[in-house]
C-alpha positions in Angstrom: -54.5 -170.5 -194.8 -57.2 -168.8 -196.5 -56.3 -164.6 -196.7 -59.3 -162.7 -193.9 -61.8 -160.7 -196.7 -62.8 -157.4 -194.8 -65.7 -154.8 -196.2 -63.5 -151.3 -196.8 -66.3 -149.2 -198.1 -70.3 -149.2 -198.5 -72.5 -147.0 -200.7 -75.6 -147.0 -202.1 -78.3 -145.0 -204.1 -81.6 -144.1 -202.2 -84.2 -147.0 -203.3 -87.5 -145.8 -205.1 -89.4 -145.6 -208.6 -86.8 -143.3 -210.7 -88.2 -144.4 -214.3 -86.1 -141.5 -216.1 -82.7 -142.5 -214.2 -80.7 -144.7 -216.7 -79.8 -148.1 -214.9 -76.4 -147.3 -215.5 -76.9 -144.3 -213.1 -77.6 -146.4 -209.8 -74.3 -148.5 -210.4 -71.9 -145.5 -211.1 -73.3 -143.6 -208.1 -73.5 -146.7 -205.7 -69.9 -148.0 -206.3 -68.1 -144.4 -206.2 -69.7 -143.9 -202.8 -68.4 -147.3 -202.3 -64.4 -145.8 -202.9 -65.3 -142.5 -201.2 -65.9 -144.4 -198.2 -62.7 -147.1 -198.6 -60.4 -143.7 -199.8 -60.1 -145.9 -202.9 -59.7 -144.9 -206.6 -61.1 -146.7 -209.3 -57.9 -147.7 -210.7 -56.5 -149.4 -207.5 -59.7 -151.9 -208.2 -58.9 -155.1 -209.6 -61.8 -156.7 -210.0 -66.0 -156.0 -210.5 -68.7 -158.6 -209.2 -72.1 -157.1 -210.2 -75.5 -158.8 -210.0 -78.4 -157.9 -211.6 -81.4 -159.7 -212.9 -83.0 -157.1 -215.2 -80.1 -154.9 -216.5 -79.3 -157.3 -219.8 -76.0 -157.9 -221.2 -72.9 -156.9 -219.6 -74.7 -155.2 -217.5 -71.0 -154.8 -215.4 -69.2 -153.9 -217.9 -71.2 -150.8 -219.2 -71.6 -149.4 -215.3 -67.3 -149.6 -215.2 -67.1 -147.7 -218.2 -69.2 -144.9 -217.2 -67.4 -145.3 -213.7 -63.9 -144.3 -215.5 -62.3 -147.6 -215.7 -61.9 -150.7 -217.8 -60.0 -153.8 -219.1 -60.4 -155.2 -215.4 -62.5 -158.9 -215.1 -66.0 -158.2 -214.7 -68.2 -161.0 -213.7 -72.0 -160.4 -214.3 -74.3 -162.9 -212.0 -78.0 -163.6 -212.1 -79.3 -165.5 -209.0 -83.0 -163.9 -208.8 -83.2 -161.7 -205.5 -79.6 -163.6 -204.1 -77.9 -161.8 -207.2 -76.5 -158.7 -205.1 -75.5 -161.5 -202.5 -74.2 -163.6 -204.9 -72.0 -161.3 -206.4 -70.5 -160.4 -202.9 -70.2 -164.4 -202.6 -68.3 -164.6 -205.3 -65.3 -161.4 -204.3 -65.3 -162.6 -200.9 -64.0 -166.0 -202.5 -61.8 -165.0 -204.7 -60.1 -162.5 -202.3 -60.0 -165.2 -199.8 -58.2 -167.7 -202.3 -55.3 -164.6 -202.7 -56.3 -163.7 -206.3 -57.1 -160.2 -205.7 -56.6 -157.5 -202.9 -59.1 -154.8 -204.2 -62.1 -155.9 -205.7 -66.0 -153.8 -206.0 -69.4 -156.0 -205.5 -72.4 -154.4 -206.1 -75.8 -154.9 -207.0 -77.7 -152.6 -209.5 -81.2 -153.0 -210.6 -84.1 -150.8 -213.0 -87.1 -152.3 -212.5 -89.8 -149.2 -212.9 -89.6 -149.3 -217.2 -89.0 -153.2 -217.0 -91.8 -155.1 -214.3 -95.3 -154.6 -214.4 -97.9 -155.5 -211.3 -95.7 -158.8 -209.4 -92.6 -160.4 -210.7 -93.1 -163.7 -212.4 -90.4 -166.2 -212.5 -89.7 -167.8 -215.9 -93.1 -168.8 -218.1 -92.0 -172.5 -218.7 -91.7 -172.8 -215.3 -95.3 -175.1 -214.1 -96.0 -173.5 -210.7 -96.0 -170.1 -212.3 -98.7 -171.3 -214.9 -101.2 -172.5 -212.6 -101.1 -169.5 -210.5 -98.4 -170.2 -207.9 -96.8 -166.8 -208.1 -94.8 -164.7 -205.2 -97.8 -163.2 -203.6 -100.2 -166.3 -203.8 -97.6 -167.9 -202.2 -96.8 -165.8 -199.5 -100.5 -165.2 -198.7 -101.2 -169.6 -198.4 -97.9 -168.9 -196.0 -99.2 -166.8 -194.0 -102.7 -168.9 -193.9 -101.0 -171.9 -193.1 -99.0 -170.6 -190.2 -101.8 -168.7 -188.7 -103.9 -172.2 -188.9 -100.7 -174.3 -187.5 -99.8 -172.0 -184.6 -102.7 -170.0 -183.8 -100.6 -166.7 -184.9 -103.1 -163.6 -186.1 -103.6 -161.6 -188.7 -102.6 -158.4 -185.9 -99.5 -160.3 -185.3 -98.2 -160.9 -189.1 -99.0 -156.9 -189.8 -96.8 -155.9 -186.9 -93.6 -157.3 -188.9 -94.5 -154.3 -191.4 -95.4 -151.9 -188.5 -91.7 -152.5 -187.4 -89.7 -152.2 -190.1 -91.5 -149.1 -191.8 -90.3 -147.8 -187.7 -86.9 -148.8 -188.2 -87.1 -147.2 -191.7 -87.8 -143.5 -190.5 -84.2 -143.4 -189.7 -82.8 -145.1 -192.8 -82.0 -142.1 -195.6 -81.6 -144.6 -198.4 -84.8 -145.9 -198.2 -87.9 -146.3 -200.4 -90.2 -145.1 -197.4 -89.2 -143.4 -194.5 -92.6 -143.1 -192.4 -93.8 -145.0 -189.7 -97.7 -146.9 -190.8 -100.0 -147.6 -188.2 -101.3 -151.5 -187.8 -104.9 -149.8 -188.9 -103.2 -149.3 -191.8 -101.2 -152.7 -192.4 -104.9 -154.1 -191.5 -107.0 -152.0 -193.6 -105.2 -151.3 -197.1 -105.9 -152.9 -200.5 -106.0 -156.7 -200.5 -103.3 -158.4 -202.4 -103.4 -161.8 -201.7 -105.4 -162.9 -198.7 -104.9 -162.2 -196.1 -101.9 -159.8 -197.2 -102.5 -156.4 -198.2 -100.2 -153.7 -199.5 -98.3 -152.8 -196.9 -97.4 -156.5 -196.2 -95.8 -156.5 -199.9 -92.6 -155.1 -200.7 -92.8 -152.7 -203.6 -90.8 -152.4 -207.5 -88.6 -150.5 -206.9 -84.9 -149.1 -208.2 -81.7 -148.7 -207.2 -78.0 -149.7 -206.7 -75.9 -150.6 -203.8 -71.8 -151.4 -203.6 -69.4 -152.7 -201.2 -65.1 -152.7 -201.3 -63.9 -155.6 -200.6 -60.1 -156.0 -199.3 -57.5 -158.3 -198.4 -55.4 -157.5 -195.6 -52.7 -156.2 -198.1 -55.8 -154.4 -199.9 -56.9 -152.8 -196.9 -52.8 -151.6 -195.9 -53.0 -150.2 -199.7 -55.5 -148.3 -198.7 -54.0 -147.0 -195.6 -57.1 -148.7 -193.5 -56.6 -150.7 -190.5 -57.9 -153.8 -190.1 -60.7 -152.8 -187.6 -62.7 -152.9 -190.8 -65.6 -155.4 -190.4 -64.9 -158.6 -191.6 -66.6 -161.2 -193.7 -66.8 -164.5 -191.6 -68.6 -166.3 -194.9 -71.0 -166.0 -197.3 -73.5 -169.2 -197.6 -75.3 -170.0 -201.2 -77.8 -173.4 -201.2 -80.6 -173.7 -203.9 -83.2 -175.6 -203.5 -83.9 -179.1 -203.4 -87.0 -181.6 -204.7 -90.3 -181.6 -202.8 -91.7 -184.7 -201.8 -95.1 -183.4 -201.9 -95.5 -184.1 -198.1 -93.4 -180.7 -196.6 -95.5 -177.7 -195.2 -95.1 -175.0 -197.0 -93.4 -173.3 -194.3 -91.0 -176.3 -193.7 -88.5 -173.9 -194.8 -86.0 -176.3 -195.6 -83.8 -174.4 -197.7 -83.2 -171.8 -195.5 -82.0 -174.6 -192.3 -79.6 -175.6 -195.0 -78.5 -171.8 -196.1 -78.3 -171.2 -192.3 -75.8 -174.7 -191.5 -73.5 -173.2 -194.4 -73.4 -169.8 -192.5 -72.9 -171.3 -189.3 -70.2 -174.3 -191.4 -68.2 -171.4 -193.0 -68.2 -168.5 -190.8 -67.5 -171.0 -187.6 -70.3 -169.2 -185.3 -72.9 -170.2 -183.5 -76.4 -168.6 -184.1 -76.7 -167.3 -180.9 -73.5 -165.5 -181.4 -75.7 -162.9 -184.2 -76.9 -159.7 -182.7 -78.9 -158.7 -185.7 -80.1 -159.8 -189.0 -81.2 -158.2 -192.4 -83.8 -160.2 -193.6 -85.4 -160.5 -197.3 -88.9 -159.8 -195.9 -90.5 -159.6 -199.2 -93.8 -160.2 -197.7 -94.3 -159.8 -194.4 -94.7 -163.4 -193.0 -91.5 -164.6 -194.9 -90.1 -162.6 -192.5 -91.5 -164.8 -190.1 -90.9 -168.4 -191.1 -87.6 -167.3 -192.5 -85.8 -166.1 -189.3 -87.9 -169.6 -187.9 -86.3 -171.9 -190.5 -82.6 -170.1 -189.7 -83.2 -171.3 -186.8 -83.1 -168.1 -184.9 -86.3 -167.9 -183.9 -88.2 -171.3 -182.3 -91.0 -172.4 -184.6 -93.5 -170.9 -184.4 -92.8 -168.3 -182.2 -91.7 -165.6 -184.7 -94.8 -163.4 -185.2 -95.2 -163.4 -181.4 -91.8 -162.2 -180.9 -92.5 -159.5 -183.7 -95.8 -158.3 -181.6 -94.1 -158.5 -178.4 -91.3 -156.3 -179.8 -88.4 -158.8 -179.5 -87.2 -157.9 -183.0 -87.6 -154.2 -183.2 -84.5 -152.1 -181.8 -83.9 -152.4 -178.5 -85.1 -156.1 -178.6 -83.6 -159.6 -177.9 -82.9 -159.6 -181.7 -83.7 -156.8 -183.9 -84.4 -157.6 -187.4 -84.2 -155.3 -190.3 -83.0 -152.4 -188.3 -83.0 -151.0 -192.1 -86.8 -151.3 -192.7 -86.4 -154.5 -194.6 -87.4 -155.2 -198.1 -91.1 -153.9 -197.2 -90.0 -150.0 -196.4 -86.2 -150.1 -198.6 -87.6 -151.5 -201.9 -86.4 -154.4 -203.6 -85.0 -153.7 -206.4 -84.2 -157.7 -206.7 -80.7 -157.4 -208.2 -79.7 -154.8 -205.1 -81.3 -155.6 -202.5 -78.3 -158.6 -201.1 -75.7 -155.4 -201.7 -78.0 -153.1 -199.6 -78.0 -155.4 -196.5 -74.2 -155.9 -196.7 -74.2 -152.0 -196.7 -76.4 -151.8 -193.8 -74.4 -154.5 -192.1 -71.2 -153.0 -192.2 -72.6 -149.5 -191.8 -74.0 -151.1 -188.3 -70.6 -152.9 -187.4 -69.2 -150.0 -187.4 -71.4 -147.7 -185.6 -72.7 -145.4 -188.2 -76.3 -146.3 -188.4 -77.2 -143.1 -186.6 -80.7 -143.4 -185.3 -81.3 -146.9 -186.4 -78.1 -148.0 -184.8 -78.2 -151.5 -183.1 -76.5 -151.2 -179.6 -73.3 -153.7 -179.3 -73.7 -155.1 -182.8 -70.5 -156.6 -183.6 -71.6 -160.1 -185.9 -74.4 -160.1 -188.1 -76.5 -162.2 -190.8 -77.7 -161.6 -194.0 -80.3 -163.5 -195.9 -81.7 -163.4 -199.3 -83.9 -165.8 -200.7 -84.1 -165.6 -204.8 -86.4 -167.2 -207.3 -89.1 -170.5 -207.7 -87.8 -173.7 -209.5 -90.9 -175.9 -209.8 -90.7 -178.9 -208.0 -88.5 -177.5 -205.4 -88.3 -176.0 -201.7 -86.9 -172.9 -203.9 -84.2 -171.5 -205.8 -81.3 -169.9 -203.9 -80.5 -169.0 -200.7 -77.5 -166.5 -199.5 -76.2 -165.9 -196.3 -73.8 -163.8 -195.3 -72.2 -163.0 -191.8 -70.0 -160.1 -190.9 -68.0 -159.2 -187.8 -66.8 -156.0 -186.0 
């Protein structure tokens, strides 16, 4: 039988615009917090998983030398804004197959001295060329589901009212105040009809999570009331036949079956979710296309409060991608720190009441051609 992964220890930098912190820095700081937390030492680690999309060659390998520690595997992953997630993926299998005990994902990413204005997949790609970036997207989204469902504009600015909320309480976040809908409705245009506050900003940062066999977590001298990882989806995308909605959302049904397929839940069994909100209506059609929300229901559960804390299912009890950052390679590490930080009841004033199993979802990149280029999801239990 396949060995039960559990998450021993979560830490994290604060997100933000640091331009004069080395990258480096954000991985060293997030993954010792990581073994404070676990009452680990570097040397009882026997393996590094580390994703990153801008940090450049062994990008892994240079963080675990200025942690103290080397000659240990280190495997480096890019998978656009999954590669935090990815890299989790990837310890939580190879703990489960028995190969390790003791192994450190984590997610590190400098974007301030590296991105300018949005972030633009690769130049060949064709959609890119003729205009088809993240935000253009996102804002034909959000038309499109306000044409098919009769949503408004008031209803898609509430998902960024919420989560900049639920980020007052969140100390590792990019923004901790709450914005009005006023301001949601009224601030610079970025892609209509989104505006800045329905964006989620460059940011940097770096986020870490122990990850433990049972005999890892017995080294440790934990008990195994750690939360657990159930499973950890990964899908990319497939071709587009030209005839899909945009919002058809395809890839994320699929990301959600392999959830559901590996973890051996059923979706109604999730009390929360950390979503990649980028934009604000992704939110929206994400949770939709999970299947967690009917169709075209989401931005009227969002006004109506059913995902804010205290609702039927609070989402990005964090403050999301829109009020953490997204500093692309961390942000999949950041929600599995959030989730287990939740599991266990330490989310303080953001805490979600009776969580005990949770999702996270990250959606990374554009392939041209395609409904998109990865999708992670992972589910955790208390």
């Amino acid at each position: 039988m396949p060995e039960p992964v559990y998450v021993a220890g979560a830490g994290m930098t604060r997100f933000g615009k640091f331009p004069d912190t080395p990258f480096e820095d954000f991985g060293v700081r997030a993954i010792r917090a990581a073994l404070k937390d676990a009452s680990a030492a570097i040397t009882q680690v026997e393996a590094l998983f580390l994703g990153t999309v801008y940090g450049g060659m062994v990008a892994g390998q240079r963080v675990l030398a200025q942690v103290g520690a080397t000659g240990i595997p280190v495997v480096n992953i890019e998978n656009a804004c999954s590669s935090g997630a990815a890299a989790i993926r990837d310890a939580w299998i190879a703990v489960r197959a028995g190969l390790y005990d003791v192994v450190v994902a984590a997610g590190v990413e400098k974007m301030t001295d590296r991105v300018s204005g949005g972030i633009l997949v690769d130049k060949s790609d064709l959609d890119t060329a003729l205009g088809m970036v993240m935000a253009a997207n996102h804002g034909m989204s959000a038309r499109r589901y306000m044409s098919d469902y009769g949503a408004t504009r008031e209803q898609i600015a509430a998902v960024a009212v919420k989560n900049h909320t639920h980020s007052m309480h969140n100390p590792y976040a990019q923004y901790q105040r709450p914005i009005s809908l006023n301001e949601v409705l009224s601030a610079r245009l970025i892609a209509d009809p989104l505006g800045l506050y329905d964006c989620s900003p460059i940011s940097d940062g770096g986020a870490a999570v122990v990850i433990c066999s049972a005999a890892g977590l017995a080294r440790l001298g934990l008990s195994e009331s750690a939360p657990r990882i159930l499973g950890v989806g990964l899908v990319s995308g497939t071709h587009n036949d030209g005839v899909r909605s945009i919002n058809d959302e395809g890839i994320s049904r699929r990301g959600g079956v392999a959830a559901w397929e590996l973890s051996g839940i059923d979706p109604t069994d999730i009390d929360f979710v950390e979503m990649h909100d980028c934009f604000s209506i992704a939110e929206i059609v994400r949770m939709e296309g999970l299947g967690l929300i009917p169709r075209g229901e989401g931005a009227k559960w969002t006004q109506d409060g059913l995902t804010s804390l205290g609702g039927r299912l609070p989402v990005n009890p964090s403050g999301g991608l829109l009020s953490c950052g997204h500093p692309i390679g961390a942000t999949g590490a950041r929600q599995a720190c959030e989730l287990t930080w939740q599991l266990r009841g330490q989310a303080h004033g953001r805490q979600v009441d009776g969580a005990r199993t949770a999702l996270a979802y990250c959606k990374g990149g554009t392939v041209s051609g395609t409904d998109g280029a990865s999708v992670s999801t992972l589910v955790m239990q208390a």
